[in-house]
C-alpha positions as CSV (number, residue, x, y, z in Angstrom):
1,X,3.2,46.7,86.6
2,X,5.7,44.0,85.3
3,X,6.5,41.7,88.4
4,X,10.0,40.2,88.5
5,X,10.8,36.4,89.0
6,X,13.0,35.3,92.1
7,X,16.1,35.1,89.2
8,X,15.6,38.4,87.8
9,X,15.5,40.2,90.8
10,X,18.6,38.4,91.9
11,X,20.2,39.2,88.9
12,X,19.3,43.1,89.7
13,X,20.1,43.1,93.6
14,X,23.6,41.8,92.4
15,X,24.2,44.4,89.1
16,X,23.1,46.8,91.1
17,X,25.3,45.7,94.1
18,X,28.3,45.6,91.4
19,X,27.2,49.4,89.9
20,X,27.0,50.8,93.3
21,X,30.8,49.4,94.9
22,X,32.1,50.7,91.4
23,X,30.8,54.1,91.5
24,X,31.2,54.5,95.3
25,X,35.3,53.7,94.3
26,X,35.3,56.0,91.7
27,X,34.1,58.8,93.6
28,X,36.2,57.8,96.5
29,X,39.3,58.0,93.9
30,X,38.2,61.3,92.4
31,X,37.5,62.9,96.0
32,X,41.1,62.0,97.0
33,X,43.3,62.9,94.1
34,X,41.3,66.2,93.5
35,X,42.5,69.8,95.0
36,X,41.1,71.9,97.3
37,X,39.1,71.7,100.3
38,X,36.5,69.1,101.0
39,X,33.6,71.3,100.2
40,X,35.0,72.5,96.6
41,X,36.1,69.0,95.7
42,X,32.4,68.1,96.6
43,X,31.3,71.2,94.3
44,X,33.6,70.8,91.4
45,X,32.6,66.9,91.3
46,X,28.1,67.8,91.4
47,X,28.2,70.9,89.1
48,X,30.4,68.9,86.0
49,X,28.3,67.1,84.0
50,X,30.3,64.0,84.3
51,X,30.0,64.0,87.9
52,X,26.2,64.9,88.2
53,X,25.6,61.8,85.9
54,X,27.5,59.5,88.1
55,X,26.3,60.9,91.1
56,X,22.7,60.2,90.0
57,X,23.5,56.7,89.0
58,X,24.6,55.7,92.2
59,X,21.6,56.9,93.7
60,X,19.5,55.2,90.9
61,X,21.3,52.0,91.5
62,X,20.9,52.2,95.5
63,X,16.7,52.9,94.6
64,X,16.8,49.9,92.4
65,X,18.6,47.6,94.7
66,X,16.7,48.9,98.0
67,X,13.2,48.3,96.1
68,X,14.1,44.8,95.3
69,X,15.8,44.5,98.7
70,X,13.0,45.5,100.6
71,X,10.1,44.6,98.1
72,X,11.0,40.7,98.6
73,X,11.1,41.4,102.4
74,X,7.8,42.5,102.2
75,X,6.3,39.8,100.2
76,X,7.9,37.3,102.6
77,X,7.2,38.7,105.9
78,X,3.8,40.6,105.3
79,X,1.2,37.8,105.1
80,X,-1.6,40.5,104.9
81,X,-2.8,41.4,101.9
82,X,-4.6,44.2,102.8
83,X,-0.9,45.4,104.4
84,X,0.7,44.8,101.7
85,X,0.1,46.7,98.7
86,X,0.0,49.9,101.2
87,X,3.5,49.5,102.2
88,X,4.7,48.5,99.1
89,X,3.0,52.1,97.8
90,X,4.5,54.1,100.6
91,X,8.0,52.5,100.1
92,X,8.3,53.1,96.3
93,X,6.7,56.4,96.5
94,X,9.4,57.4,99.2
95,X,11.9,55.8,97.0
96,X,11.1,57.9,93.9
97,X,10.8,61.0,96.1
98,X,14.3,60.6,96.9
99,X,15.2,60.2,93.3
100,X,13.2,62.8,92.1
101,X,14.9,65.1,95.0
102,X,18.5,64.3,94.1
103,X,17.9,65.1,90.3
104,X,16.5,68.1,91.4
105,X,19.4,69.0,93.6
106,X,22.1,67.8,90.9
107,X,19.7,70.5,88.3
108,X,20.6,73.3,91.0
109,X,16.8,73.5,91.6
110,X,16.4,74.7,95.4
């Protein structure tokens, strides 16, 4: 496991701050000038290919950026070793549960 230095992680939290305020416009633009009702906009936008792309990087950039948010919380405020690398198991596991679920739902798998 590569560990990141204080800078590097900054560096992510902000990209990934930056990448998740530009896709959350761009799908708040597309939502708005597209036709239809709220549930075929929604459709239209996670069955096209462009869409189910952007729609799973925003959720890879908000995985990234809550791991480092809450990874550096952890090592801060958990003195316990023996705590630690428990919770920082359960966190990324939950974390790439959620990723793996969205990828699955953008595939159409039930």
């Amino acid at each position: 496991m590569r560990v990141f230095s204080g800078q590097r992680a900054w560096l992510l939290q902000r990209f990934s701050a930056i990448a998740i305020l530009v896709l959350l416009v761009l799908g708040i633009v597309r939502l708005a000038v597209s036709d239809g009702s709220a549930y075929e906009r929604w459709h239209a936008i996670a069955t096209s290919t462009h869409g189910a792309v952007l729609i799973l990087a925003f959720f890879l950039s908000m995985g990234l950026h809550g791991w480092i948010g809450v990874r550096d919380v952890v090592l801060d405020y958990v003195h316990a070793p023996s705590l630690r690398l428990p919770l920082l198991a359960v966190i990324a596991f939950i974390l790439v549960a959620v990723q793996i679920r969205v990828a699955m739902i953008l595939l159409g798998q039930p």
